[in-house]
C-alpha positions as CSV (number, residue, x, y, z in Angstrom):
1,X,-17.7,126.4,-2.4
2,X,-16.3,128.4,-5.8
3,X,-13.2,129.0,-5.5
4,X,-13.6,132.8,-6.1
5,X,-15.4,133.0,-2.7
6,X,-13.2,130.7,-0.6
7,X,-9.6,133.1,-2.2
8,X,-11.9,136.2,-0.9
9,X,-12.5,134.6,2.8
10,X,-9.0,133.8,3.0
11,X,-8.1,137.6,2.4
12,X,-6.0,136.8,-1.0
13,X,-7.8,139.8,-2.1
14,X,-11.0,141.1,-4.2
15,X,-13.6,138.9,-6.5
16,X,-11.5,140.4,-9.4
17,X,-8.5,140.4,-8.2
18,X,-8.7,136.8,-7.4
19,X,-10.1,136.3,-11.1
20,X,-7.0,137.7,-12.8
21,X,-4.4,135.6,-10.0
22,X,-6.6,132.4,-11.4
23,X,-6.0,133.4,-15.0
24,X,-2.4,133.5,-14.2
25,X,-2.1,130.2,-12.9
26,X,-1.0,131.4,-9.4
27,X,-3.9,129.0,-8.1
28,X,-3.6,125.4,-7.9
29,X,-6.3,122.9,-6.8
30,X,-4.7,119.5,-5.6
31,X,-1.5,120.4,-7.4
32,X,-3.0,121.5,-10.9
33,X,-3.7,124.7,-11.7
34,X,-6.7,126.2,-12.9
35,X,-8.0,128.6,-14.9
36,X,-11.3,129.3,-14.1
37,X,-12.4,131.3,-10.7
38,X,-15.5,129.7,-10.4
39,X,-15.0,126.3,-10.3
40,X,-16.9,124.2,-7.3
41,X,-13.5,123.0,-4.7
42,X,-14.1,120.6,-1.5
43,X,-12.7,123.8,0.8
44,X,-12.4,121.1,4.1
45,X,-10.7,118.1,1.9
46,X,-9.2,119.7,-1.1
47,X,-5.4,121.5,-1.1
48,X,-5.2,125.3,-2.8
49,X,-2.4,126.6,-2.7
50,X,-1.6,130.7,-4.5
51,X,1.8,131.0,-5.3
52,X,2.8,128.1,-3.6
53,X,1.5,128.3,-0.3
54,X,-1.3,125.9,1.1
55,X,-4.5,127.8,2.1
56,X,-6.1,126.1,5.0
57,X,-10.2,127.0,5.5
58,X,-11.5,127.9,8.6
59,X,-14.4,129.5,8.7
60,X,-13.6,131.0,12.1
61,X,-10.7,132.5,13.0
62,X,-8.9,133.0,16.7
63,X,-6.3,135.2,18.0
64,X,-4.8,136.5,21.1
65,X,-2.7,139.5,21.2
66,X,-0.7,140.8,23.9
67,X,-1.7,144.2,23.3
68,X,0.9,146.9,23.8
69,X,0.7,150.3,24.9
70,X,0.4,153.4,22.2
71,X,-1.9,150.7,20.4
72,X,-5.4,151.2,19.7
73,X,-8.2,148.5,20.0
74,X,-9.8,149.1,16.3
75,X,-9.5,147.7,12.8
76,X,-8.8,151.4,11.3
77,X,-7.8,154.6,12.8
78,X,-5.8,157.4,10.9
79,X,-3.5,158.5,13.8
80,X,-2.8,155.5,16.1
81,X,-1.3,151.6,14.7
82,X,-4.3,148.9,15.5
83,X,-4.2,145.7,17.1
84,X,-5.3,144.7,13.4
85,X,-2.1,145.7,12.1
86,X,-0.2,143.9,14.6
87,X,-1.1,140.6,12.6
88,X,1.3,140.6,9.7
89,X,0.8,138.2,7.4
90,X,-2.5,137.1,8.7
91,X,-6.0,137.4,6.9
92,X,-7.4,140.1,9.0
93,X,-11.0,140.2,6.8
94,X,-13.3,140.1,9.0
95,X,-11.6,140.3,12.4
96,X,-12.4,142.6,15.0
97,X,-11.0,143.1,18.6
98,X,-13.4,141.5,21.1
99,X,-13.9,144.3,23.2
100,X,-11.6,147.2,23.8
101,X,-8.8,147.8,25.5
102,X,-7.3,151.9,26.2
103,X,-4.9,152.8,24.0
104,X,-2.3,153.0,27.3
105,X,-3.3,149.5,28.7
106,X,-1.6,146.6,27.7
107,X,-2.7,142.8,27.9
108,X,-4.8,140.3,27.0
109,X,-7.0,140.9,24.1
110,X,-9.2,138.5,21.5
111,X,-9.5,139.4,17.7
112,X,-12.0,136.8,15.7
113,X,-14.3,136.8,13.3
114,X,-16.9,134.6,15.7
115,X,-19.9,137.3,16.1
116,X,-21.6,134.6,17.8
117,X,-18.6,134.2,21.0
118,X,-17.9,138.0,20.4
119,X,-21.4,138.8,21.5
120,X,-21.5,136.0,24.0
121,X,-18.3,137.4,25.6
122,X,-19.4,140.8,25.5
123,X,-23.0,140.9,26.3
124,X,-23.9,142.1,30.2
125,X,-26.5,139.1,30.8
126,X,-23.4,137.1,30.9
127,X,-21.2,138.3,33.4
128,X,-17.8,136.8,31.8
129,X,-15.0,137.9,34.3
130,X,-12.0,140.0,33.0
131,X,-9.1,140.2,35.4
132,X,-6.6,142.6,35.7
133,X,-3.3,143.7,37.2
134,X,-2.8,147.1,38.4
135,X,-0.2,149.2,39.8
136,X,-1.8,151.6,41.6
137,X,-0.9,155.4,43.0
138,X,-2.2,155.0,46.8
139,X,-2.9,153.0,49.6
140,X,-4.7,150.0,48.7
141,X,-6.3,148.5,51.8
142,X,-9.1,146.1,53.4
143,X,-11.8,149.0,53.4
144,X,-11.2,149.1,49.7
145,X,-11.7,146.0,49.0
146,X,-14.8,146.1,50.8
147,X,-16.0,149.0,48.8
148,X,-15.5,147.5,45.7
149,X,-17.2,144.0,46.9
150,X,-20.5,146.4,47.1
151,X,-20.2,147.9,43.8
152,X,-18.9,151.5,43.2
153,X,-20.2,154.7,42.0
154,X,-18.5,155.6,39.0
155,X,-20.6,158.4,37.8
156,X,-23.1,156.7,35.9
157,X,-26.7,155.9,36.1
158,X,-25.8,152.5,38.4
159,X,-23.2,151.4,40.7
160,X,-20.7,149.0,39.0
161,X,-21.4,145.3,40.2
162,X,-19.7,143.8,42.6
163,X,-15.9,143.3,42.3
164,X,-13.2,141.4,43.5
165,X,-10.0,142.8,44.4
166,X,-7.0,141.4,45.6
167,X,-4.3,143.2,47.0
168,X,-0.4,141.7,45.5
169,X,1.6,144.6,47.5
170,X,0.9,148.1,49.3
171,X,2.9,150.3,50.6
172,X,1.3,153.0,52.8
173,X,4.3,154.8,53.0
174,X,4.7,155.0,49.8
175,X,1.0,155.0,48.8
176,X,1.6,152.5,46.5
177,X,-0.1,149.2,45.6
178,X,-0.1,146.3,43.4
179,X,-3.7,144.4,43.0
180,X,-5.4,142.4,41.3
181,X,-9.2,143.5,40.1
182,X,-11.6,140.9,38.6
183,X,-15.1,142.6,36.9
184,X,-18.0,141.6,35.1
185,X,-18.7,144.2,33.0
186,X,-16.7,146.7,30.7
187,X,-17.8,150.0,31.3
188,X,-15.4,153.0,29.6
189,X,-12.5,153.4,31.5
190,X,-14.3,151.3,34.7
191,X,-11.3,150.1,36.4
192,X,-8.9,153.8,36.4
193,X,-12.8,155.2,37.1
194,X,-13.4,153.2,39.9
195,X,-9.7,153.9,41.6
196,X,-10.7,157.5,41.3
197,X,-13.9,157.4,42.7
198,X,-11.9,156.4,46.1
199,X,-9.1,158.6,45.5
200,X,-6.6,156.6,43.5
201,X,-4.9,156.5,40.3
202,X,-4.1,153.4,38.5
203,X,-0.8,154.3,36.5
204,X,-0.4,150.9,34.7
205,X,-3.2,148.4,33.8
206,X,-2.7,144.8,32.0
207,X,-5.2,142.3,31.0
208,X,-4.8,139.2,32.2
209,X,-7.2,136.7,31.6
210,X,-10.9,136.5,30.0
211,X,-13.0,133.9,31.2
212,X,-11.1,130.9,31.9
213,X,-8.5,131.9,29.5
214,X,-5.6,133.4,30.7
215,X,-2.5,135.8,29.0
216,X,0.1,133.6,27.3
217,X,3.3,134.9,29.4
218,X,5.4,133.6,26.6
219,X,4.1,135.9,24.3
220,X,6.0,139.4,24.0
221,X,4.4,142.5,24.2
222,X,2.7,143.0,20.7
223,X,3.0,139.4,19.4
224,X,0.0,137.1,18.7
225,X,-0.9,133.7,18.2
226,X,-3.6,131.3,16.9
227,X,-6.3,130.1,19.4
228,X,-6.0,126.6,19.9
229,X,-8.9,123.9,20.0
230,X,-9.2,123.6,23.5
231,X,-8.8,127.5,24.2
232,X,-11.7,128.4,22.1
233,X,-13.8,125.5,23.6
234,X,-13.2,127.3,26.9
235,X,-14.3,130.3,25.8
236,X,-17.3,128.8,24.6
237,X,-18.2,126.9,27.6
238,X,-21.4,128.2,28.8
239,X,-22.6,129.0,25.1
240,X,-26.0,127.7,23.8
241,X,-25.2,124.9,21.1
């Protein structure tokens, strides 16, 4: 790969910005530096480092956030902070949420650069489960459940598919519940949109595993982390090699 390119994928900045951090000698290849941008480098075997720092390659890059409220799932908007901006320090080129997540729900959420898993994970043929926790304004009960096992009508053209819901706590005193909701899909809004098609409100909503992968609990609200090997092999378990 030139060396121009693999300083671009690695978000040091543009084709001639990178140029003029070369000519400067802020770019070293196995510990000398160089002078010219477009030199061939061995991007899997060779070290770079720009001012000092070692640039590792990857051509794919993982992330999960534990999304906060107030934050919205997109690489730009002009009102609200992104999940993108969440990832100081990273290179963001590239990266996009994997699906979206309301601004006021909190949770789970994968940011790569994998269009391949992003559309695998994504795509309605495949039926990847989300699962949720929800607190819940009214009574939660067995007729619910059943209702939602059946599929619900939302308001659009089709019922939702079936989901499974678990109830954690209610209260019908209170009319108040705690569940847990597990979907295939990810209509706009579907979970608060099914609650309301039997008479509920959901008043707090979290994310809590994708697939087989679940939320890192040691992970504050609006921190991130890298993928690991095995995490993204889960993820791409049922994908066609």
């Amino acid at each position: 790969m030139r060396l121009d390119k693999f300083l671009v994928e690695m978000g040091i900045g543009s084709r001639s910005q990178v140029k003029q951090y070369v000519k400067k000698g802020t770019v070293t290849v196995n510990g000398a530096p160089v002078k010219s941008s477009d030199v061939k480098i061995d991007e899997n075997n060779d070290t770079i480092k720009y001012n000092g720092r070692i640039l590792n390659y990857s051509r794919y890059r993982y992330f999960i956030l534990n999304k906060p409220a107030g934050c919205v799932s997109a690489t730009k908007d002009n009102v609200h902070q992104t999940v993108i901006d969440l990832l100081k320090g990273e290179n963001t080129k590239d990266l996009s949420p994997v699906g979206r997540l309301d601004i006021d729900t909190e949770g789970l959420l994968l940011l790569t650069n994998d269009g391949a898993l992003t559309h695998h994970l994504l795509s309605p043929a495949h039926h990847i489960p989300k699962t949720y926790y929800a607190e819940i304004d009214g009574y939660v009960t067995d007729d619910t459940i059943n209702i939602f096992a059946t599929g619900v009508d939302i308001g659009d053209e089709k019922p939702t598919l079936p989901a499974d819901l678990r109830i954690l706590s209610s209260d019908s005193t209170a009319a108040r519940s705690e569940i847990e909701l597990i979907i295939t899909e990810g209509r706009f809004h579907q979970v608060k949109r099914m609650f309301e098609a039997v008479g509920m409100k959901v008043t707090f909503l979290r994310r809590i595993a994708m697939g087989e992968l679940k939320i890192d609990e040691s992970l504050p609200t609006g921190a991130y982390r890298s993928l690991s090997e095995e995490e993204v092999s889960l993820l791409r378990f049922d994908m066609p090699q």
